[in-house]
N, C-alpha and C positions, 0 to 999 in steps of 0.2 A: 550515585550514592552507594548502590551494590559493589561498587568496583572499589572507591573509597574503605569502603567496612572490611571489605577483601584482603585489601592490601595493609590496612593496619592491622590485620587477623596475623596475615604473614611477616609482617616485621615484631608485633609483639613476641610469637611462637619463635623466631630465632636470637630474638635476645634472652630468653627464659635458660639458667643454667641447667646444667645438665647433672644436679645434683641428687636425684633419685638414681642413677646409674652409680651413685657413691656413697650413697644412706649409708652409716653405720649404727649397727643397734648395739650399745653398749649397757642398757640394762642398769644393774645396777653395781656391774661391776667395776673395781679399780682401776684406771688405763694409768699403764707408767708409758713414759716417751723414752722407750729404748729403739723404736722404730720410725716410721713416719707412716702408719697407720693412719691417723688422728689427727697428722700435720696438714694443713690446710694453706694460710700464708704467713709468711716470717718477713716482720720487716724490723730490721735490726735487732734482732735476735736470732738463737742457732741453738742446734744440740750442743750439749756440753757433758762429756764422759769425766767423770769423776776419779779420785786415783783413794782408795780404799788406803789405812793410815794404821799401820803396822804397829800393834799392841802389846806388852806383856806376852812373854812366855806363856804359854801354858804351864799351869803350877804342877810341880813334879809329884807325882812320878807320873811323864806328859807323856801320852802315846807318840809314840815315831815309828812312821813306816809310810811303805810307798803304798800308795792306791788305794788312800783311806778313805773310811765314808762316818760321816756323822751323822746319825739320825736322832730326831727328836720324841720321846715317846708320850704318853700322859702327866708321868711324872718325872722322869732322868733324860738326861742326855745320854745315848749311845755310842759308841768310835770304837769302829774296826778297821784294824790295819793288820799290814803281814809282818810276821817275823821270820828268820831265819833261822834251824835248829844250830845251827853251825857257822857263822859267817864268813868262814874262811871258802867254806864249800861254795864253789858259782861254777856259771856255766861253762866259761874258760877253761876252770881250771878241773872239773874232777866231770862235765860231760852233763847235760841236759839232765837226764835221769836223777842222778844222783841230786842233783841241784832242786829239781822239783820235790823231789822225794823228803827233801830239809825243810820245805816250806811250813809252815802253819798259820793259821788266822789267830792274830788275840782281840782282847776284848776291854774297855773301858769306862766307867762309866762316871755321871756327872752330873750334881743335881743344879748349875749355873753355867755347865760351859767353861769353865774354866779351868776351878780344881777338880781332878781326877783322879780315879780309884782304881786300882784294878782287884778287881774281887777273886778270889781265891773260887775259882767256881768247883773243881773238883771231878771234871769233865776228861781230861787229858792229862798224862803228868810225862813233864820230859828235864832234866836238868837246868834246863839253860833258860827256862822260866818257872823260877819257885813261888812266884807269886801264885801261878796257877790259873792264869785267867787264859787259856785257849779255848776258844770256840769250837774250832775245828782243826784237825790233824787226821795226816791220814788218806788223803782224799787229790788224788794223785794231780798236778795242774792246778787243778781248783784253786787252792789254797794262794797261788798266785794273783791273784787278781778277784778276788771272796767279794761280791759286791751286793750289798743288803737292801731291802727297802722294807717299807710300812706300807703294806696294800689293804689303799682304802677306797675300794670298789666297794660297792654297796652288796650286803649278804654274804662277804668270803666267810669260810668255815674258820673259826677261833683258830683252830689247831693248823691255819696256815694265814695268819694278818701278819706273820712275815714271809717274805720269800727272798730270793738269791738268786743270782746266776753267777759262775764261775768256769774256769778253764781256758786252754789256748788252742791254737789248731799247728801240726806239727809241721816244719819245714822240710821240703823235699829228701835234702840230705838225714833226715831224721825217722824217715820210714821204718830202720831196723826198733827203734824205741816206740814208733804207734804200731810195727807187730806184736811188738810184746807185751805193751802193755793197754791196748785196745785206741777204738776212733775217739778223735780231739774233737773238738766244739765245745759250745757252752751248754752247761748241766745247769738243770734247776734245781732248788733248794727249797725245804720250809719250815717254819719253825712257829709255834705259841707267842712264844716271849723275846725271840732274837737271840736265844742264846743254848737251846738244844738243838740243833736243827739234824733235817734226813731230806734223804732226795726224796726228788720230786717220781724223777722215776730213774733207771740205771740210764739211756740212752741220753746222748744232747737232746736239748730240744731245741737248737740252734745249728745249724751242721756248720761243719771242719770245715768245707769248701768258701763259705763267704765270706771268713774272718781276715784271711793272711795277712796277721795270724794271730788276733784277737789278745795278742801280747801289751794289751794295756786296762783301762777299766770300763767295764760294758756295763751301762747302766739299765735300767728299768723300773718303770713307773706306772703307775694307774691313772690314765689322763682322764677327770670328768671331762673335760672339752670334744676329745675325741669316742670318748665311750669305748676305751682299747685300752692294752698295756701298748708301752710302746718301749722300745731300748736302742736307744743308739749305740754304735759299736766300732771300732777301729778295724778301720780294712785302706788297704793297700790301692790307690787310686792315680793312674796313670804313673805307678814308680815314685808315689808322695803318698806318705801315712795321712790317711783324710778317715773323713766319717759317714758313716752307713746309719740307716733305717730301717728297722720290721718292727710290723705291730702284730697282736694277736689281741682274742677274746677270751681266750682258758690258759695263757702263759705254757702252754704247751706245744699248739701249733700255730706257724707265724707265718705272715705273709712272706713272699719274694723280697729280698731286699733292696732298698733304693740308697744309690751312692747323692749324698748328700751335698750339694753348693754349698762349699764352704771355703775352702782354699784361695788364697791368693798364688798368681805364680808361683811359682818355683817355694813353696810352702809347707812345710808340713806341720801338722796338728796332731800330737800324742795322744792324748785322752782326750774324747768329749767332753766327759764332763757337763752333760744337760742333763734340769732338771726343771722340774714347775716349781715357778715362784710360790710363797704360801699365802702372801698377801694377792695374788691376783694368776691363780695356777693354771689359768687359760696362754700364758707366758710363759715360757722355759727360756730360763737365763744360762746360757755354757760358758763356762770359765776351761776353754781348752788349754790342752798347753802346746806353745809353739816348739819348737823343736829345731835348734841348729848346728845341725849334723858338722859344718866344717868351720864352727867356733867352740871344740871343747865339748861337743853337744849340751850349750849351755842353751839354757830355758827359759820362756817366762810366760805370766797369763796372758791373754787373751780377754773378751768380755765380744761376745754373741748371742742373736737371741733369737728364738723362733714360735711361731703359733702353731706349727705343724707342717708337715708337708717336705716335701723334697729341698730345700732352703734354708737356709741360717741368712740375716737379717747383716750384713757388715758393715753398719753403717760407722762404724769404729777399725781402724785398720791399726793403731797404736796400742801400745801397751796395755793392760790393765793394771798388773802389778811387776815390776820390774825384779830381776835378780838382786840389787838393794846393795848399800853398801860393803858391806862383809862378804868376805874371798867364797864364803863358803857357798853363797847363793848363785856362785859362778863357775861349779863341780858339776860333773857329770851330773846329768837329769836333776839338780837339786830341787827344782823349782817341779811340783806339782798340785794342783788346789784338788783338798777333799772335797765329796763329793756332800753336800750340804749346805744351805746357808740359812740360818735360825738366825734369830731373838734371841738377843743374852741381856735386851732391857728394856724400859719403855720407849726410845728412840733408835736402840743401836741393834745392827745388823752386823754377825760375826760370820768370817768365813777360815777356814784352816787350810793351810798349805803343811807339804812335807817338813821335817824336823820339830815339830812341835809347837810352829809360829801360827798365830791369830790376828786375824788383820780387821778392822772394824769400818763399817757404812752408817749413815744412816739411813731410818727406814726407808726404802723407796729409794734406796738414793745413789743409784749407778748412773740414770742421765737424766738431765734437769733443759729445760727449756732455760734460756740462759739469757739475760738484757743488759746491757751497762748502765752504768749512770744515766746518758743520753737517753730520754725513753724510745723502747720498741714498741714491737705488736707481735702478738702470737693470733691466729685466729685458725679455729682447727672443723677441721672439712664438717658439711651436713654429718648430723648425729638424731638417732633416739634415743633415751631413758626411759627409767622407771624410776622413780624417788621421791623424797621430799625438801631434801638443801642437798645443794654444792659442794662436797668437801674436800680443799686444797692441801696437798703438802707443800711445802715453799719456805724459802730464808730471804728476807730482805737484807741489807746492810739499815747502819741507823737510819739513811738518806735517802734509801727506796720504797720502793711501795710496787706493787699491784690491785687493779680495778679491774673488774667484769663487766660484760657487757654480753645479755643473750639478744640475739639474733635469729631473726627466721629465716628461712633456709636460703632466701636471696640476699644476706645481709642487711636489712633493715632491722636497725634497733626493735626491740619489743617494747612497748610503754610501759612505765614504771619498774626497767631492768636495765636502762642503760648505762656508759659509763657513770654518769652525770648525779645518778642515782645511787650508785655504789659508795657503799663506806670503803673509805680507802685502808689495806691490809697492810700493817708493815712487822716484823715481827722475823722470830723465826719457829714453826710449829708444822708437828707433824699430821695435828688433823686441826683442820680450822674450817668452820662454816662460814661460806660466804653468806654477805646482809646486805638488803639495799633500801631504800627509805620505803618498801613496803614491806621491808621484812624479808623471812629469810626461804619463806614456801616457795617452791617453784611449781607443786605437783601440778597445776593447772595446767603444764607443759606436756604432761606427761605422755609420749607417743609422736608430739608432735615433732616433725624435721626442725631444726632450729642448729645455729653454730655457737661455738663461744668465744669470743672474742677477750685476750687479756693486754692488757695494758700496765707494760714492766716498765721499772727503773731499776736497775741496780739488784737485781734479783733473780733469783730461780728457783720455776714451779719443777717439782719431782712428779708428782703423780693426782690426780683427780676422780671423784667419783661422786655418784651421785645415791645419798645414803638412802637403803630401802624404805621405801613407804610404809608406816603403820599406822593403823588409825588411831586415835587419842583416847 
């Protein structure tokens, strides 16, 4: 009998999954399926990368320029981009120097996204913009590649909730131009309002050596996830323009940097381009741009994404947004996405590329768990919460539907949460409570391991979460 009790002690313990080795505590945060974090098992169903659907102009008088960033304030929209004092002046033709020296930041602004102003700020005055909207001039490199953000670390001082980094680092043959005019790297910036701004301090706070040669757009952000700024930055990786890593705690000194997986062969990536999603900013979505050197160096997006850490996520190796029909999408570098992507409604998600073009998503909606007609199953690995309902983004067609199904952590249905018991979803909406014939509470789950099980036709879920818990 001891030996009996034994031996079914040892056959129970090795069929028991090994899903505490895969707990994920998601809290009560948003999870989009840009990854397979969350992915569990797929039976006929798959990711599915969405193609973002090229809108309206930007209404004139539309900002254009290369290695623009759009930021979102309290009440305006922000967009800076660079201009050239001279266009004729490049680096070809009149010599690095003189070419940076042309450079300057403008400035634009936008109470929807769309129509844009440029405000007469009164800041810099040069002929070749009477509107008057420069940010910045003056500011040798810099102004090349001026890249902004809205730092929301907890407690910065007013007189810096903007900051910047800017600059390039100089190439070998260029040494007689960094004698003269001092070491390359990236300089920080800050400013009140985004629109007077002063260094940080005179020195990089990023050195010349890491960059080679930082000749694209270097971003940086306040990550709550990591408790760090973090900036990804273009550097030069095995003779392919690829993407680098440093973080810091004071935006002034940063760790070592780490050359980032991202590249496919024989690839190269222009700008990163990463940034924290705002609906879920424990995610950084990159929109790099590919770069093909022996077709015209003609361009196009990318869609990558990562939680941190030495890696970008490739589970998409195809286009995001393509050079498009018109010759002009198909011109040297034409193709680069600003660095932002905001709400411009209650469902839509705008992003801006080079020449003034706005390309539109909706929310959440770069990759969607995906099912045909035929139904599938989506069932996504052991998880914890915190909350009190389910909230799905999802489109059916007329003819499909999705049903829920929570599970505990060995797959066994929960009583009165099964399919069986779900009201069935069909619709298209970006936040929707799931119900099942005891209603829609879940909180009695709350902590414990359990899976969720979906049950598609003809549909696809974007993103899920489980909404905070408050008492009544």
């Amino acid at each position: 009998m001891k030996h009996t009790f034994t031996l079914l002690t040892i056959l129970l313990c090795t069929q028991l999954p090994t899903f505490a080795e895969e707990l994920i505590a998601i809290g009560s945060r948003r999870e989009l399926f840009v990854d397979r974090l969350l992915v569990g098992e797929m039976k006929n169903t798959s990711l599915k990368l969405h193609e973002p659907i090229i809108a309206e102009p930007l209404k004139e008088p539309r900002p254009n320029g290369h290695y623009a960033t759009v930021l979102k304030s309290a009440d305006k929209f922000q967009f800076y981009y660079r201009g050239d004092k001279d266009p004729k002046v490049t680096w070809k033709t009149h010599g690095i120097e003189a070419y940076h020296d042309g450079e300057v930041t403008l400035y634009a602004e936008s109470k929807d996204g769309i129509a844009w102003t440029r405000p007469k700020l009164g800041l810099f005055e040069h002929p070749s913009f009477p509107e008057g909207n420069i940010v910045l001039m003056n500011e040798f490199t810099v102004n090349h590649n001026f890249t902004p953000f809205i730092d929301t670390k907890p407690g910065v001082p007013a007189e810096q909730k903007y900051k910047a980094l800017g600059g390039i680092a100089f190439q070998p043959h260029q040494s007689a131009v960094r004698e003269k005019r001092g070491v390359g790297g990236l300089k920080a910036y800050v400013s009140p309002d985004g629109i007077h701004w002063k260094r940080l301090r005179d020195e990089p706070v990023i050195p010349e050596d890491w960059g080679k040669y930082f000749d694209s757009q270097n971003y940086a952000f306040w990550s709550d996830s990591e408790q760090c700024y973090v900036c990804c930055f273009r550097r030069f990786i095995k003779g392919y323009r690829g993407i680098a890593r440093t973080t810091s705690t004071d935006f002034i000194n940063w760790t070592p940097l780490v050359e980032m997986r991202a590249n496919l062969p024989n690839e190269h990536l222009y700008t990163p381009c990463t940034q924290p999603y705002f609906r879920a900013p424990h995610i950084y979505v990159a929109m790099p741009t590919r770069f093909m050197d022996k077709r015209g160096a003609a361009t196009d997006i990318l869609f990558m994404s990562t939680r941190g850490g030495n890696s970008y996520d490739r589970e998409f190796t195809q286009s995001f947004i393509r050079p498009g029909l018109s010759k002009d999408g198909w011109l040297n570098r034409a193709n680069y996405a600003a660095i932002g992507i905001h709400q411009t409604s209650d469902t839509e998600l705008s992003m801006f590329l080079t020449g003034g073009r706005r390309y539109t998503l909706r929310l959440d909606g770069f990759v969607s768990v995906n099912a045909p007609l035929a139904v599938g199953e989506f069932i996504t690995k052991p998880l914890t919460f915190t909350g009190r309902q389910l909230e799905i983004n999802y489109a059916t067609s007329a003819a499909g539907q999705i049903r829920v199904e929570l599970q505990d952590a060995y797959g066994k249905p929960i009583p009165g949460f099964g399919l069986e018991d779900c009201e069935p979803i069909w619709g298209d909406h970006v936040s929707r409570i799931v119900k099942w014939k005891t209603g829609d509470d879940v909180s009695a789950h709350i902590g414990k391991p359990l899976r969720l099980r979906f049950e598609m036709s003809d549909a696809d879920l974007f993103s899920m979460r489980f909404q905070p818990y408050s008492k009544p």
